[in-house]
KOLGU-4560 file (N, C-alpha, C; in nm, 3 decimals, padded with zeros to 5 digits):
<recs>
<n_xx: 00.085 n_yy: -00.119 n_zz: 00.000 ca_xx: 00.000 ca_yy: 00.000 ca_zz: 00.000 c_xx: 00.089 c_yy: 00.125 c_zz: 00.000 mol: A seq: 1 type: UNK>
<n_xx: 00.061 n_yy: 00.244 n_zz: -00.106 ca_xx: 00.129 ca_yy: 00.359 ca_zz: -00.113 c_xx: 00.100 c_yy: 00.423 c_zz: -00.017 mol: A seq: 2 type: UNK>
<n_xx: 00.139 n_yy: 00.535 n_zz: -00.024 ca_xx: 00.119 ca_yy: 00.697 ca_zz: 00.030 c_xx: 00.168 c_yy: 00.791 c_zz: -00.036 mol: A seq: 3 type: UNK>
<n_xx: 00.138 n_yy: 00.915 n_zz: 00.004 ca_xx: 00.185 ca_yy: 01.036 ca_zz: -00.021 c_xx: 00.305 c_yy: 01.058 c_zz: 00.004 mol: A seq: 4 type: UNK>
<n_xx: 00.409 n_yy: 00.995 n_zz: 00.085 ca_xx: 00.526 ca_yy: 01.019 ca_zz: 00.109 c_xx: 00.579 c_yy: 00.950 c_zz: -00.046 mol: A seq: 5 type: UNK>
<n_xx: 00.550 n_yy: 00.819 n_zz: -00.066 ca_xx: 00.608 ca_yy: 00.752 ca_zz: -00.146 c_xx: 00.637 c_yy: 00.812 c_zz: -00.286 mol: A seq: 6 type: UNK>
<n_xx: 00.529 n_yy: 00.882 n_zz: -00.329 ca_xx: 00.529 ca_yy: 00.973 ca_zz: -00.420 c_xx: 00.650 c_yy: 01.066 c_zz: -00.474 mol: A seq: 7 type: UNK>
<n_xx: 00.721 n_yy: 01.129 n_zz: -00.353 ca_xx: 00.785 ca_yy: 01.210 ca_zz: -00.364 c_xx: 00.910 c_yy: 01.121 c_zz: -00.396 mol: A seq: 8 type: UNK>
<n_xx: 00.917 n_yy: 00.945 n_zz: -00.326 ca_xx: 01.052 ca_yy: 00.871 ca_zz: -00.360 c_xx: 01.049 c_yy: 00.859 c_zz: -00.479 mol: A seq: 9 type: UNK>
<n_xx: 00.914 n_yy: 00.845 n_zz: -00.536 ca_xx: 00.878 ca_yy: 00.780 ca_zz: -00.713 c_xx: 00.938 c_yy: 00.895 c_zz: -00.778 mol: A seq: 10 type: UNK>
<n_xx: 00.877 n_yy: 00.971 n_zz: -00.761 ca_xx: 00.911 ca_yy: 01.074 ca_zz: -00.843 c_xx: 01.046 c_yy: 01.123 c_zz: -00.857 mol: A seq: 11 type: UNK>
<n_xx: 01.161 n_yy: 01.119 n_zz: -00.772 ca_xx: 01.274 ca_yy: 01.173 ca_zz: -00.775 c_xx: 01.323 c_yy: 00.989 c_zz: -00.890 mol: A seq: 12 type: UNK>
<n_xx: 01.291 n_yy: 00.895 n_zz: -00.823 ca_xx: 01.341 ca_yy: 00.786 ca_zz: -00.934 c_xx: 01.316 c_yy: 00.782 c_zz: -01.021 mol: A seq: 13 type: UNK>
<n_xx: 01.188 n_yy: 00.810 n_zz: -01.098 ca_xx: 01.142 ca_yy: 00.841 ca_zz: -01.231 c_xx: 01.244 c_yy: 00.970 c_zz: -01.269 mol: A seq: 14 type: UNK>
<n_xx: 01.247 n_yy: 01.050 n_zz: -01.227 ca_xx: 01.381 ca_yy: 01.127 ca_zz: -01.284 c_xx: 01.490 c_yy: 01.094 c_zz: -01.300 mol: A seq: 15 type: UNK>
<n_xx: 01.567 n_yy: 00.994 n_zz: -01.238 ca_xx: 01.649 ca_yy: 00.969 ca_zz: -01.225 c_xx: 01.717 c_yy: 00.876 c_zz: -01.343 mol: A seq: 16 type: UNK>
<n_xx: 01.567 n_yy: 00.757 n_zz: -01.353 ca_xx: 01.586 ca_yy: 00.683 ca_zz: -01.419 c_xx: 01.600 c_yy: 00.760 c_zz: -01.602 mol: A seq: 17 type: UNK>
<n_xx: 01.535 n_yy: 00.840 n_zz: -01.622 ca_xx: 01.529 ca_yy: 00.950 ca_zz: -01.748 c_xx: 01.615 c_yy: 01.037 c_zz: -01.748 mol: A seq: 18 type: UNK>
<n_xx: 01.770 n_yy: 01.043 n_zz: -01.664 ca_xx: 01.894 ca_yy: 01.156 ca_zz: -01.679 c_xx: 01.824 c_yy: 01.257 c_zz: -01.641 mol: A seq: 19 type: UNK>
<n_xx: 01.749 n_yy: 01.235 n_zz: -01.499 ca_xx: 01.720 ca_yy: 01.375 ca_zz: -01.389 c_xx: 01.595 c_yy: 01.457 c_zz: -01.494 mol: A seq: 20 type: UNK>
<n_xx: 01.565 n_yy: 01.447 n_zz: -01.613 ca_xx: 01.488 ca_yy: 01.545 ca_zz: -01.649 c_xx: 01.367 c_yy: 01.442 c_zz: -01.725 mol: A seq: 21 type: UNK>
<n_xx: 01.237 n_yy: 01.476 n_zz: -01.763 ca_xx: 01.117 ca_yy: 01.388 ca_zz: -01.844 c_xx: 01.017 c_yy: 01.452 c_zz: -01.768 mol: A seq: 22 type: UNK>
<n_xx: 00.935 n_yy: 01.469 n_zz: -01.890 ca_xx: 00.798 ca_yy: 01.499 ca_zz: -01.904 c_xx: 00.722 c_yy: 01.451 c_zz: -01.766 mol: A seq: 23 type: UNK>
<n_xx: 00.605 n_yy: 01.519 n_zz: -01.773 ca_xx: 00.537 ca_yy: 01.484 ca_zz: -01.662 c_xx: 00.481 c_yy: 01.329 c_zz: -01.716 mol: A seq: 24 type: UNK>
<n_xx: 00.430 n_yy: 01.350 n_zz: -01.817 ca_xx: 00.366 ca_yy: 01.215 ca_zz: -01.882 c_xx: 00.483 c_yy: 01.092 c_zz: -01.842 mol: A seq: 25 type: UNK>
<n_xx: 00.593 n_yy: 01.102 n_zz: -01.877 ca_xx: 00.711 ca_yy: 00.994 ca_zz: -01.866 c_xx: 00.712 c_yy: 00.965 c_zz: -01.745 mol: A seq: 26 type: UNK>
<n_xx: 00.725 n_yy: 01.063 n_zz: -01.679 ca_xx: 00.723 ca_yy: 01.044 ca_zz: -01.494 c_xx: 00.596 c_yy: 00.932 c_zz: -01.470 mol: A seq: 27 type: UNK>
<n_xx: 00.471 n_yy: 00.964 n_zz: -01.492 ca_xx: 00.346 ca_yy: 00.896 ca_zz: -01.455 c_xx: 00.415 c_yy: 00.773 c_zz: -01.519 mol: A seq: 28 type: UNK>
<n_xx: 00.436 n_yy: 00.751 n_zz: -01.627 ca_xx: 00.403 ca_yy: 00.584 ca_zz: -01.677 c_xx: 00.511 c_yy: 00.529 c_zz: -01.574 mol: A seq: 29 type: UNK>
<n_xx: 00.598 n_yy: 00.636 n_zz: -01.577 ca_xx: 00.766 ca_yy: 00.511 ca_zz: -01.510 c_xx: 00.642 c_yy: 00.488 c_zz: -01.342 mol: A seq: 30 type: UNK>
<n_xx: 00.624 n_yy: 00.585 n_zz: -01.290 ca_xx: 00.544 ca_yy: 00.543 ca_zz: -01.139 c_xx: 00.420 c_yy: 00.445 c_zz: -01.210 mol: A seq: 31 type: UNK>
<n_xx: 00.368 n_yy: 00.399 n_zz: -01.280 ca_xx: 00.208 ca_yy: 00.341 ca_zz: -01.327 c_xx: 00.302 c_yy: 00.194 c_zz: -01.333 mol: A seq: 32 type: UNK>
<n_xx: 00.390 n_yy: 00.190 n_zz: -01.435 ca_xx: 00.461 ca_yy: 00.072 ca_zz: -01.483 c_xx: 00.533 c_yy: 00.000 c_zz: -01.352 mol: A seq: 33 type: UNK>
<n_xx: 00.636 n_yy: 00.071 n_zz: -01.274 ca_xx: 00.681 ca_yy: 00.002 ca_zz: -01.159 c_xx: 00.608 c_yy: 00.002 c_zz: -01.037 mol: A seq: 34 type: UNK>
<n_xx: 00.467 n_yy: 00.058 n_zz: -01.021 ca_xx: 00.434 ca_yy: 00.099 ca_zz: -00.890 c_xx: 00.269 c_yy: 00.087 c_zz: -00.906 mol: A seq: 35 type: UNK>
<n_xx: 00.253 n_yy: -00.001 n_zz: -01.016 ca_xx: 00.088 ca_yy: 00.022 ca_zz: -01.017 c_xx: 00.026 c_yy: -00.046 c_zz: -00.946 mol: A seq: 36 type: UNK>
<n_xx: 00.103 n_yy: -00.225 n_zz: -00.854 ca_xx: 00.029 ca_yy: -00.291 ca_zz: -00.779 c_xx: 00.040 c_yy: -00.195 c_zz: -00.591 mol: A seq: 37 type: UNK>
<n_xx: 00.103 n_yy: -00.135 n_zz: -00.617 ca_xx: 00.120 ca_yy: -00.042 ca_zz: -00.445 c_xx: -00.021 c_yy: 00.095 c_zz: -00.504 mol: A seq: 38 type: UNK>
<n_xx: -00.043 n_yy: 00.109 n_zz: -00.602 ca_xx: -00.092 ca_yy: 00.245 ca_zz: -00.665 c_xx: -00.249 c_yy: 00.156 c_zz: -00.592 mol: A seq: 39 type: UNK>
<n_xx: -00.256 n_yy: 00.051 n_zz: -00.660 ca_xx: -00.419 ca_yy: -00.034 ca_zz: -00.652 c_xx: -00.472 c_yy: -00.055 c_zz: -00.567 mol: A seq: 40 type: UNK>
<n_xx: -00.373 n_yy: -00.060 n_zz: -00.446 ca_xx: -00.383 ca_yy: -00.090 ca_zz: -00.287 c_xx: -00.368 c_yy: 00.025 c_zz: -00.225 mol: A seq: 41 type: UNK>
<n_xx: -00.423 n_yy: 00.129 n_zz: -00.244 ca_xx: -00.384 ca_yy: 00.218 ca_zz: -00.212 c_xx: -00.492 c_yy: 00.320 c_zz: -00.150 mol: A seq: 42 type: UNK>
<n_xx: -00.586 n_yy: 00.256 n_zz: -00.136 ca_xx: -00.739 ca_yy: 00.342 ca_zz: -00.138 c_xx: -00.781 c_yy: 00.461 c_zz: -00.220 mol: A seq: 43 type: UNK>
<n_xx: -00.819 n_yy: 00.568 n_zz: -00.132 ca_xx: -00.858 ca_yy: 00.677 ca_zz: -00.231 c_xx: -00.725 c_yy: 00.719 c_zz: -00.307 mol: A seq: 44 type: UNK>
<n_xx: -00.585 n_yy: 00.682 n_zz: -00.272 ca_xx: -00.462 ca_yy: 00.774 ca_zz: -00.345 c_xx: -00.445 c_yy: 00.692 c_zz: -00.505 mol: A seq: 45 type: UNK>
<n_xx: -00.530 n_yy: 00.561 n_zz: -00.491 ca_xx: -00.542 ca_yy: 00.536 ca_zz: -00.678 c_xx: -00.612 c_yy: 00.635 c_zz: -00.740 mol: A seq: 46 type: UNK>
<n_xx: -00.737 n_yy: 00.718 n_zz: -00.643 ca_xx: -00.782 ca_yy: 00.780 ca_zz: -00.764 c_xx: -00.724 c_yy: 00.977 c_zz: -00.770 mol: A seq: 47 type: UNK>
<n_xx: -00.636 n_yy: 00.992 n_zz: -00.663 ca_xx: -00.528 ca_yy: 01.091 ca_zz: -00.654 c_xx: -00.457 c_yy: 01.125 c_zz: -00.688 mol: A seq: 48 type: UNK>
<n_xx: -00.339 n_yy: 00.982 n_zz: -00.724 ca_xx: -00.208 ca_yy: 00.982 ca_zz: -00.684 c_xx: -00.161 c_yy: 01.040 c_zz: -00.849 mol: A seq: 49 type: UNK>
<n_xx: -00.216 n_yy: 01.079 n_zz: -00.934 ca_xx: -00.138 ca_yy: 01.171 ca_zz: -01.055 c_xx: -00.123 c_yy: 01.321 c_zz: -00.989 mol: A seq: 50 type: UNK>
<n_xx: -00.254 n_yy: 01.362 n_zz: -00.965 ca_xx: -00.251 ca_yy: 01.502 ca_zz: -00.850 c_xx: -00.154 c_yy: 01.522 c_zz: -00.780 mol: A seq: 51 type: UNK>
<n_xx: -00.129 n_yy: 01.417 n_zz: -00.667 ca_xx: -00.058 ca_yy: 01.416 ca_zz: -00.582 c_xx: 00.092 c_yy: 01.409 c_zz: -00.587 mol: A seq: 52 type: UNK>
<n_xx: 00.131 n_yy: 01.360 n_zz: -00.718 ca_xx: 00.291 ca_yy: 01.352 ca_zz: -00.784 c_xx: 00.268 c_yy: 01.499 c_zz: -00.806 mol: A seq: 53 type: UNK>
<n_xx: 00.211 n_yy: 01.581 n_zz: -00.855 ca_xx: 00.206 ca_yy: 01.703 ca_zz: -00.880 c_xx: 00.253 c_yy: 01.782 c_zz: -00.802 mol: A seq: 54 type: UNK>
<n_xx: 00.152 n_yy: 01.805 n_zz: -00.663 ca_xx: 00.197 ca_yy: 01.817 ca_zz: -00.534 c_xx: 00.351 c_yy: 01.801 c_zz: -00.466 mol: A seq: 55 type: UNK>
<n_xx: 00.362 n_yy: 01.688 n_zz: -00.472 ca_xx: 00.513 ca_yy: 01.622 ca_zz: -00.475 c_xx: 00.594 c_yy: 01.711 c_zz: -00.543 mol: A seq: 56 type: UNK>
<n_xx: 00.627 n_yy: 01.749 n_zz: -00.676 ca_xx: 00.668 ca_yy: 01.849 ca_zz: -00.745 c_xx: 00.694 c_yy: 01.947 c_zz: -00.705 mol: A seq: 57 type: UNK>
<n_xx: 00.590 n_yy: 02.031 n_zz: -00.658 ca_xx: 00.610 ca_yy: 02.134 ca_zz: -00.653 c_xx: 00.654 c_yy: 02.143 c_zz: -00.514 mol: A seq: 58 type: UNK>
<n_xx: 00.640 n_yy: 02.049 n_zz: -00.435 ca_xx: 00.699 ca_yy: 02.070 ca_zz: -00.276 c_xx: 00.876 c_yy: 02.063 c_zz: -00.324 mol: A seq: 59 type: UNK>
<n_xx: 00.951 n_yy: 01.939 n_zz: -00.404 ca_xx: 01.057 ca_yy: 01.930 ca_zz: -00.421 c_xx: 01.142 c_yy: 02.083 c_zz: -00.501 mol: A seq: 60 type: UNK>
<n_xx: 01.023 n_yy: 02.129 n_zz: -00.573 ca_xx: 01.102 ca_yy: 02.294 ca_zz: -00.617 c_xx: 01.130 c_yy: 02.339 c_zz: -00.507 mol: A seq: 61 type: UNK>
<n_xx: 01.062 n_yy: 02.363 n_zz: -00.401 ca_xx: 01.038 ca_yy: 02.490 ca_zz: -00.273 c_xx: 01.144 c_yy: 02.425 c_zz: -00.210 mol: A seq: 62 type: UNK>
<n_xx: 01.197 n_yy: 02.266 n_zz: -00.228 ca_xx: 01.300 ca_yy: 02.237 ca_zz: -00.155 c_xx: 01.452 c_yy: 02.273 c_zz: -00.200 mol: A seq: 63 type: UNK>
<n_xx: 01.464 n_yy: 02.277 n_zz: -00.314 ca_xx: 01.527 ca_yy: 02.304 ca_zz: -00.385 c_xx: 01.584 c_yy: 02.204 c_zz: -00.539 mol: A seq: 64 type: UNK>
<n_xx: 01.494 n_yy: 02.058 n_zz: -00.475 ca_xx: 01.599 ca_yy: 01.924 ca_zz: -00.546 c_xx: 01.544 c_yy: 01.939 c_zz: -00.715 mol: A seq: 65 type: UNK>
<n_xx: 01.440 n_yy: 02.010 n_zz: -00.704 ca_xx: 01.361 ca_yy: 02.037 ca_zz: -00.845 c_xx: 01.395 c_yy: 02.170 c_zz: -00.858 mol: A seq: 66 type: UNK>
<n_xx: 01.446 n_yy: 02.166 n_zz: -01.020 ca_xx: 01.439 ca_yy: 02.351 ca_zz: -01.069 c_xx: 01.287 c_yy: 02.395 c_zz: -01.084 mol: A seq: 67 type: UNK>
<n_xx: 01.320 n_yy: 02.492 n_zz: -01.047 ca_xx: 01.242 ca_yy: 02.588 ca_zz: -01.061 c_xx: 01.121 c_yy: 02.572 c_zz: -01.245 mol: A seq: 68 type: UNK>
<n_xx: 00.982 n_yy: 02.582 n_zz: -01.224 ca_xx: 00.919 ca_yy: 02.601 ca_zz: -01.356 c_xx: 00.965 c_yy: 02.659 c_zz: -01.423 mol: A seq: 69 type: UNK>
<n_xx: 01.042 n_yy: 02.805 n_zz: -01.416 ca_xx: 01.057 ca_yy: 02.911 ca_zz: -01.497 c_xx: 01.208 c_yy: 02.843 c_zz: -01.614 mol: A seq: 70 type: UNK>
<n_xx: 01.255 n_yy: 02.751 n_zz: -01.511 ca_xx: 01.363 ca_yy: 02.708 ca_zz: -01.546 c_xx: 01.384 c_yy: 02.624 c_zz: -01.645 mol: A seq: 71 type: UNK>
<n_xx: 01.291 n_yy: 02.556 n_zz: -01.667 ca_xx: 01.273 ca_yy: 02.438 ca_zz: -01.757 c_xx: 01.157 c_yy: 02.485 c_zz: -01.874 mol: A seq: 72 type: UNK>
<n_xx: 01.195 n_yy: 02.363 n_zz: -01.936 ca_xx: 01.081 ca_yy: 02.375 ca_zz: -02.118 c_xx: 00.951 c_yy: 02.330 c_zz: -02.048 mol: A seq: 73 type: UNK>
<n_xx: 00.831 n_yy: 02.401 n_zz: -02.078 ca_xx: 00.713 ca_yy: 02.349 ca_zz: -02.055 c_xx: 00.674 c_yy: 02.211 c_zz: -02.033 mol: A seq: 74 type: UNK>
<n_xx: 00.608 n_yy: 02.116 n_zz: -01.905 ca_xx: 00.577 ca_yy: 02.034 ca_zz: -01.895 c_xx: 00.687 c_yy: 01.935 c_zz: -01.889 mol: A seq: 75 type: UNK>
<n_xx: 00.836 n_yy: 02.022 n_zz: -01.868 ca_xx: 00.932 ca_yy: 01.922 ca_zz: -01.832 c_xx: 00.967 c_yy: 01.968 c_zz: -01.670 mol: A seq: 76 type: UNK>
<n_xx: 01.046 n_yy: 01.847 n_zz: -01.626 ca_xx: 00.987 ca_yy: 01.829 ca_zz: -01.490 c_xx: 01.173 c_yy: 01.766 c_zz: -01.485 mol: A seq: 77 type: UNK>
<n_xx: 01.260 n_yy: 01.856 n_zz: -01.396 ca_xx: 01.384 ca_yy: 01.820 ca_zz: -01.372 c_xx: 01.459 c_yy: 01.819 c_zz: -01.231 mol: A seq: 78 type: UNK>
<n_xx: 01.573 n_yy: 01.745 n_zz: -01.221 ca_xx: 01.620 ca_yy: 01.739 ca_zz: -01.080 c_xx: 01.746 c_yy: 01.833 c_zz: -01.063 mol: A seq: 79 type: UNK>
<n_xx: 01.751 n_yy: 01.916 n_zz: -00.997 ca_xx: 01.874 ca_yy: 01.979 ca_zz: -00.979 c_xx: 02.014 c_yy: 01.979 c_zz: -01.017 mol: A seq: 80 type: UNK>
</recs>
């Protein structure tokens, strides 16, 4: 079973795995493809958890490990 924390691990590995930078779309499949039986078990965060990578996002800008929107090409989504 996921969470909201987990999100934020997916998401920095889905970058990671794509040379730190990929689309938001790329991000979702890499979390859907490795993480969809924790996604299913997951209660209401199956029907969230794209939102909630979002969320995730934008908390990791304010942290610093994500550049900044302004910084990147539209709808790309990178790691520091």
């Amino acid at each position: 079973m996921a969470h909201q924390k987990d999100l934020r691990k997916w998401l920095i590995e889905a970058l990671k795995a794509h040379n730190r930078s990929a689309s938001i779309v790329e991000v979702c499949k890499y979390v859907w493809k490795n993480y969809e039986n924790e996604l299913r078990r997951s209660g209401d965060l199956f029907f969230t958890w794209q939102y909630d990578i979002r969320w995730s996002a934008t908390q990791l800008r304010k942290e610093g490990i994500m550049r900044a929107t302004d910084l990147t090409p539209k709808g790309i989504w990178e790691l520091v």
